[in-house]
MARFILUM-935608 format. One record per atom (N, C-alpha, C, O): residue number from 1; z, y, x; atom name; residue in one letter. Coordinates in steps of 0.2 Angstrom, whole numbers. Layout:
<rs>
num  up  north  east  atome  residu
NUM  Z  Y  X  CA  A $
...
</rs>
This chain:
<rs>
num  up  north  east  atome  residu
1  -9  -63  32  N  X $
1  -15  -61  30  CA  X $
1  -14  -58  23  C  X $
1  -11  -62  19  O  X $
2  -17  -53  20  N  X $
2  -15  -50  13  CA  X $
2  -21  -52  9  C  X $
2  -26  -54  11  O  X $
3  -19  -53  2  N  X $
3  -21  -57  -1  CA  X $
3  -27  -55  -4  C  X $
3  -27  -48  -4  O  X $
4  -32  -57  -7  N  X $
4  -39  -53  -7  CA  X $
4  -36  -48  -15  C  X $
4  -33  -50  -19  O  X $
5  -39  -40  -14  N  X $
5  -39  -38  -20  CA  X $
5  -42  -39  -27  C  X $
5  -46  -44  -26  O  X $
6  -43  -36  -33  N  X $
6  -48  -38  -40  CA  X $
6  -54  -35  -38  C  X $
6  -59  -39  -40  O  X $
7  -55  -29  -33  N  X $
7  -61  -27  -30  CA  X $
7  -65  -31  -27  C  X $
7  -71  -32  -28  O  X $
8  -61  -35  -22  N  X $
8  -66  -41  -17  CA  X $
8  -69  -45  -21  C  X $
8  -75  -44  -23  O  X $
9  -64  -49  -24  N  X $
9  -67  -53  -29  CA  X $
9  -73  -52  -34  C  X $
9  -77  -56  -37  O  X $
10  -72  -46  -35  N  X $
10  -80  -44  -39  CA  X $
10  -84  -44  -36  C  X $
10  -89  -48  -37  O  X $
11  -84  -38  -31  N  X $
11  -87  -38  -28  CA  X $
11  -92  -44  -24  C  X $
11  -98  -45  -24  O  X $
12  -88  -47  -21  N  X $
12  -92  -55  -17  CA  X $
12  -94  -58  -21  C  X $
12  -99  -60  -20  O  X $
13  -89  -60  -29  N  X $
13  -96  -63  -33  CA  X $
13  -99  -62  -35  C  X $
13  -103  -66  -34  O  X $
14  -100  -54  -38  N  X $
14  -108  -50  -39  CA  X $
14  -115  -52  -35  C  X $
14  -121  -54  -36  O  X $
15  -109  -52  -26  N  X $
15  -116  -51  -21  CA  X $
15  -119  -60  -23  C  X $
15  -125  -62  -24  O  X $
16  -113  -65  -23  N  X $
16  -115  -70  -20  CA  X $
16  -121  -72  -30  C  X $
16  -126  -76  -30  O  X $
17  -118  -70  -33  N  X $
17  -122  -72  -40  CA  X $
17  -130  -68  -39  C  X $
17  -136  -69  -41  O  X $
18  -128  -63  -37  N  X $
18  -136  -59  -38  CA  X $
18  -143  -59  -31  C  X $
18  -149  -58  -31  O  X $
19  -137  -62  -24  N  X $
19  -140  -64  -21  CA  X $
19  -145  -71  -21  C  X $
19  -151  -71  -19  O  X $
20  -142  -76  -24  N  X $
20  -145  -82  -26  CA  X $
20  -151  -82  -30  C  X $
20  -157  -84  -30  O  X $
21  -148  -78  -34  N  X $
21  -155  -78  -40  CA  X $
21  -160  -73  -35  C  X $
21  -166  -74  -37  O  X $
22  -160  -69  -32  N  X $
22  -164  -64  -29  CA  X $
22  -170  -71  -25  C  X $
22  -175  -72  -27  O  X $
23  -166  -74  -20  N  X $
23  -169  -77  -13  CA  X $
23  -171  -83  -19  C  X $
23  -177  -85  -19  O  X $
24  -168  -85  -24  N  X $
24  -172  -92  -26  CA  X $
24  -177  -91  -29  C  X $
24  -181  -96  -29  O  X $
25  -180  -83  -34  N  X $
25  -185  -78  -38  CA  X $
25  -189  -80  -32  C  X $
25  -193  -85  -32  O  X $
26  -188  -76  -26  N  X $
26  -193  -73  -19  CA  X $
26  -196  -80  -15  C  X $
26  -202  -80  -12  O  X $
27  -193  -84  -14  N  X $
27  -194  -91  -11  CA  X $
27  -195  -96  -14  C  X $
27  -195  -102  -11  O  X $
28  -197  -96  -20  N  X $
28  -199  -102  -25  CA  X $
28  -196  -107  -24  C  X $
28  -200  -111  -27  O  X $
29  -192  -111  -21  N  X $
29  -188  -115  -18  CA  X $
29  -188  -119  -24  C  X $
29  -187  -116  -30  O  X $
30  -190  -128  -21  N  X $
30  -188  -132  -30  CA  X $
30  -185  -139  -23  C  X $
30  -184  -145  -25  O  X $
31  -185  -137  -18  N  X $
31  -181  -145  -14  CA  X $
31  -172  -144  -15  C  X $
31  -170  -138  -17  O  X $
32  -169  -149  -13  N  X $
32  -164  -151  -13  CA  X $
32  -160  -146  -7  C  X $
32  -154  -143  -8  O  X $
33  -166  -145  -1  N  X $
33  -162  -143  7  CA  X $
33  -163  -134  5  C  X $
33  -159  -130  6  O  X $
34  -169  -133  2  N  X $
34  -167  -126  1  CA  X $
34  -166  -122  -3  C  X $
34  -166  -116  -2  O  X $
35  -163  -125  -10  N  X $
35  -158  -123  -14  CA  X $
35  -151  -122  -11  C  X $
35  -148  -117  -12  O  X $
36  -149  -129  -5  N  X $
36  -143  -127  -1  CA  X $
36  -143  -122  3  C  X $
36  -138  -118  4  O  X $
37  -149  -124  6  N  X $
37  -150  -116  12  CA  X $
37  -147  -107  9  C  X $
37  -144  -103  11  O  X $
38  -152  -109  2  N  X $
38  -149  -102  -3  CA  X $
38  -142  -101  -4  C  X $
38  -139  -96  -2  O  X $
39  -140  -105  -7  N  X $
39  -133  -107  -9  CA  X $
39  -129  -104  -2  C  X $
39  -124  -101  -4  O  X $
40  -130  -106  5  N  X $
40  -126  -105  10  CA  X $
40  -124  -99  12  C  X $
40  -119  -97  15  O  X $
41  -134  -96  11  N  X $
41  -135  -88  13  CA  X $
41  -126  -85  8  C  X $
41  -120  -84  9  O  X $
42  -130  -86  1  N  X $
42  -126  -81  -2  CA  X $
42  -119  -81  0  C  X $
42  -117  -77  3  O  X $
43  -116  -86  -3  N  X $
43  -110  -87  -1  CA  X $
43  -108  -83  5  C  X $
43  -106  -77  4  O  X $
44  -109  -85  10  N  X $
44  -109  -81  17  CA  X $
44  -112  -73  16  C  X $
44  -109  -69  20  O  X $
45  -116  -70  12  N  X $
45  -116  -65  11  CA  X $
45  -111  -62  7  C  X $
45  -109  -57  8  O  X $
46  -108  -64  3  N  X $
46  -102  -62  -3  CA  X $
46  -97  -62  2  C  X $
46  -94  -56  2  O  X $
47  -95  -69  6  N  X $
47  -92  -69  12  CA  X $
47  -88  -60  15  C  X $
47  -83  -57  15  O  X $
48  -96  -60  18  N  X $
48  -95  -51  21  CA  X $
48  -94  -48  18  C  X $
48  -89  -45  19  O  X $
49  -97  -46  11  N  X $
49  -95  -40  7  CA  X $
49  -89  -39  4  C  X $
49  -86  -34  2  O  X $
50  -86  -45  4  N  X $
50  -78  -45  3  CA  X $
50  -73  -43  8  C  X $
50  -68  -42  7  O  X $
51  -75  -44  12  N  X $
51  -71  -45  19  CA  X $
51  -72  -35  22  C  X $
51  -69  -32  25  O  X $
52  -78  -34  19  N  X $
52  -79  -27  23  CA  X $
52  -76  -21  18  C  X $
52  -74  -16  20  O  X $
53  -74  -25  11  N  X $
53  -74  -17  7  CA  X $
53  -66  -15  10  C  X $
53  -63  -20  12  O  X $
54  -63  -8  10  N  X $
54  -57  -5  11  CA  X $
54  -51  -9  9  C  X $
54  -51  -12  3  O  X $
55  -45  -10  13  N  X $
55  -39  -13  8  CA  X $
55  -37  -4  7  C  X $
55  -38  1  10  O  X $
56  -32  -6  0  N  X $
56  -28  -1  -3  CA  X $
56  -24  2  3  C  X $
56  -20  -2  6  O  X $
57  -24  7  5  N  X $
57  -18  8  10  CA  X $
57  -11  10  5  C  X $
57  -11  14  1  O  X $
58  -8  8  7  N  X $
58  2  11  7  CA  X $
58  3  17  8  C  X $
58  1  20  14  O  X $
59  7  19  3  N  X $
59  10  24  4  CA  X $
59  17  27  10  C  X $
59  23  29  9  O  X $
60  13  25  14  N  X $
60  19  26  23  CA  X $
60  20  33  24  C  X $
60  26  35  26  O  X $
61  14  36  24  N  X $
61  14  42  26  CA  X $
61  23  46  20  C  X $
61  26  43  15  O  X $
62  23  52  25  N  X $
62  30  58  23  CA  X $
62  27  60  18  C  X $
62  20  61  19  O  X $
63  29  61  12  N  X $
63  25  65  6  CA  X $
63  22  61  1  C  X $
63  22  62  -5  O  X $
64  18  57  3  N  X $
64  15  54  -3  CA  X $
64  16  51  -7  C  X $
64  19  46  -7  O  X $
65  13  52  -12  N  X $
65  14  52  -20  CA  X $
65  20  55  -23  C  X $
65  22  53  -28  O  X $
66  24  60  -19  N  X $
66  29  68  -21  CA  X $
66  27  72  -26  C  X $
66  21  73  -25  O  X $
67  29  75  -29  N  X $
67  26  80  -32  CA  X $
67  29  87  -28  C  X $
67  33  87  -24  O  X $
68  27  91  -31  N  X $
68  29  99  -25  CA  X $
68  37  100  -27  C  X $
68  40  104  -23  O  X $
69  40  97  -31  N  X $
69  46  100  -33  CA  X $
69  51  94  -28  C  X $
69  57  95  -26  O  X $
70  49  88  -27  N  X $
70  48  84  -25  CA  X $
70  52  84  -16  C  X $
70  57  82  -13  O  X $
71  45  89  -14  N  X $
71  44  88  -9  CA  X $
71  48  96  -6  C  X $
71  49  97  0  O  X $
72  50  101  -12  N  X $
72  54  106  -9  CA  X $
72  61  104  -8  C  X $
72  64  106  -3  O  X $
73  64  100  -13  N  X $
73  70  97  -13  CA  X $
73  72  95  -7  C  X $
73  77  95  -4  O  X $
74  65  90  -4  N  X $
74  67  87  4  CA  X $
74  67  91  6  C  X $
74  71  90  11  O  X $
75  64  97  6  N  X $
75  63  102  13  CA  X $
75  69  103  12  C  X $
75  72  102  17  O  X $
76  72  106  7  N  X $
76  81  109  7  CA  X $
76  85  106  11  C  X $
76  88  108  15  O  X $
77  85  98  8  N  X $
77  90  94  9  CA  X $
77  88  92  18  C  X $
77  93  89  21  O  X $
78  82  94  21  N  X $
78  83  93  26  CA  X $
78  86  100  30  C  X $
78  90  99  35  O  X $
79  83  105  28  N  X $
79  84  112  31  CA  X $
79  93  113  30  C  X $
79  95  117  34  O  X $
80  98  110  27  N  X $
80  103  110  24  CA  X $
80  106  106  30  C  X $
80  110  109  33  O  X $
81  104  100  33  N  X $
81  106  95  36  CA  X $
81  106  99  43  C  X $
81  111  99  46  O  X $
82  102  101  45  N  X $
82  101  106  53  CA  X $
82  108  110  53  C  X $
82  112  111  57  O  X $
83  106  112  47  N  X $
83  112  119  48  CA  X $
83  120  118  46  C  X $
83  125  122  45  O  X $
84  120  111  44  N  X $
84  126  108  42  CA  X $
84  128  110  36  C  X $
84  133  108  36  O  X $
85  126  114  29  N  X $
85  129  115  25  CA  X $
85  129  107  21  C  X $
85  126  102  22  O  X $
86  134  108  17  N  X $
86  137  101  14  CA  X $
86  139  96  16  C  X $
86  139  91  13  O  X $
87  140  95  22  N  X $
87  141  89  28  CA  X $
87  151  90  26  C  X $
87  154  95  26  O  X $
88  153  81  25  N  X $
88  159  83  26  CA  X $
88  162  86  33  C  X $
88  160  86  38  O  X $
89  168  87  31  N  X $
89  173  90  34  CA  X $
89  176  84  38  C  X $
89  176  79  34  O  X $
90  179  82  44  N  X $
90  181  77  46  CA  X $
90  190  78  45  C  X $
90  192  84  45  O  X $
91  194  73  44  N  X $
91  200  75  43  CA  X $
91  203  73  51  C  X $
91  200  69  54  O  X $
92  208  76  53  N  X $
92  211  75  60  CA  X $
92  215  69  57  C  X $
92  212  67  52  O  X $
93  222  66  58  N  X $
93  227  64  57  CA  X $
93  232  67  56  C  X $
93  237  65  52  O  X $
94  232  72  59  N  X $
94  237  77  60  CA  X $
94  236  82  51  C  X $
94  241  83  48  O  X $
95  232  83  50  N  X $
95  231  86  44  CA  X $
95  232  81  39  C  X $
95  236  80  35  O  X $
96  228  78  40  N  X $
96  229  70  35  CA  X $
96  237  69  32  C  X $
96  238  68  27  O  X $
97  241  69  38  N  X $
97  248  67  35  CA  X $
97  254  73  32  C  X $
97  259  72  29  O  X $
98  250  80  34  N  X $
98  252  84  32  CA  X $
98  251  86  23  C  X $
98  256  89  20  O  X $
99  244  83  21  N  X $
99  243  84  15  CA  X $
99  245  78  9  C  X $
99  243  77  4  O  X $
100  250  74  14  N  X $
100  249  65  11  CA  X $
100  253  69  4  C  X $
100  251  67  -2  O  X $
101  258  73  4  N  X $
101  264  75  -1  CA  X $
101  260  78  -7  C  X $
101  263  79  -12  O  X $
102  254  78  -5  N  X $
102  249  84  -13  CA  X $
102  248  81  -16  C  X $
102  248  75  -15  O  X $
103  248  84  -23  N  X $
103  246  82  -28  CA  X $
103  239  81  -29  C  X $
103  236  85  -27  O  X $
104  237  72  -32  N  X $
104  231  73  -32  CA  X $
104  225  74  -38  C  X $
104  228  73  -44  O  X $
105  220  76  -39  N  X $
105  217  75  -44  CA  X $
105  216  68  -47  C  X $
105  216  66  -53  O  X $
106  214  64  -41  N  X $
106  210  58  -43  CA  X $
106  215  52  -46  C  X $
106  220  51  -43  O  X $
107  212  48  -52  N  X $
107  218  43  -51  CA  X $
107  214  37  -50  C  X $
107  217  32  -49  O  X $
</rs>
């Protein structure tokens, strides 16, 4: 289960603080059982409005959050990849042993 965002958390407090004061204004409530009863609404209303608002989605999708210079480089490196440019070269054995006598650059 992912974990609540800074969003929820406001948001359900807001509901559950301004709901309470609304139903206790509206219902003059001064007992013991229906300050609870208020108490349980809200809660369970903040309940839902936290649970309803959107989570953040991820960035899954091909492209997102690329910039265009970004996203043409892929297009290359992909359009490059079909057509095989830059791909190495495979060595046989047979050449491999033929070049073993060259000078190399690398040390």
């Amino acid at each position: 289960m992912p974990r609540p965002t800074a969003a929820q958390f406001a948001y359900g407090s807001a509901t559950v603080v301004v709901t309470t004061l609304a139903l206790l204004l509206l219902f003059r409530t001064e007992s013991g059982v229906g300050v609870a009863a208020v108490g349980t609404i809200a809660l369970a209303l903040g309940l839902l409005v936290a649970l309803r608002l959107p989570l953040p989605r991820h960035r899954a999708a091909e492209g997102a959050g690329r910039t265009a210079t970004d996203r043409a480089s892929a297009a290359a490196r992909t359009q490059h990849a079909r057509e095989g440019i830059g791909t190495r070269e495979r060595v046989t054995a047979g050449r491999s042993s033929a070049r073993a006598n060259e000078h190399s650059l690398r040390r």
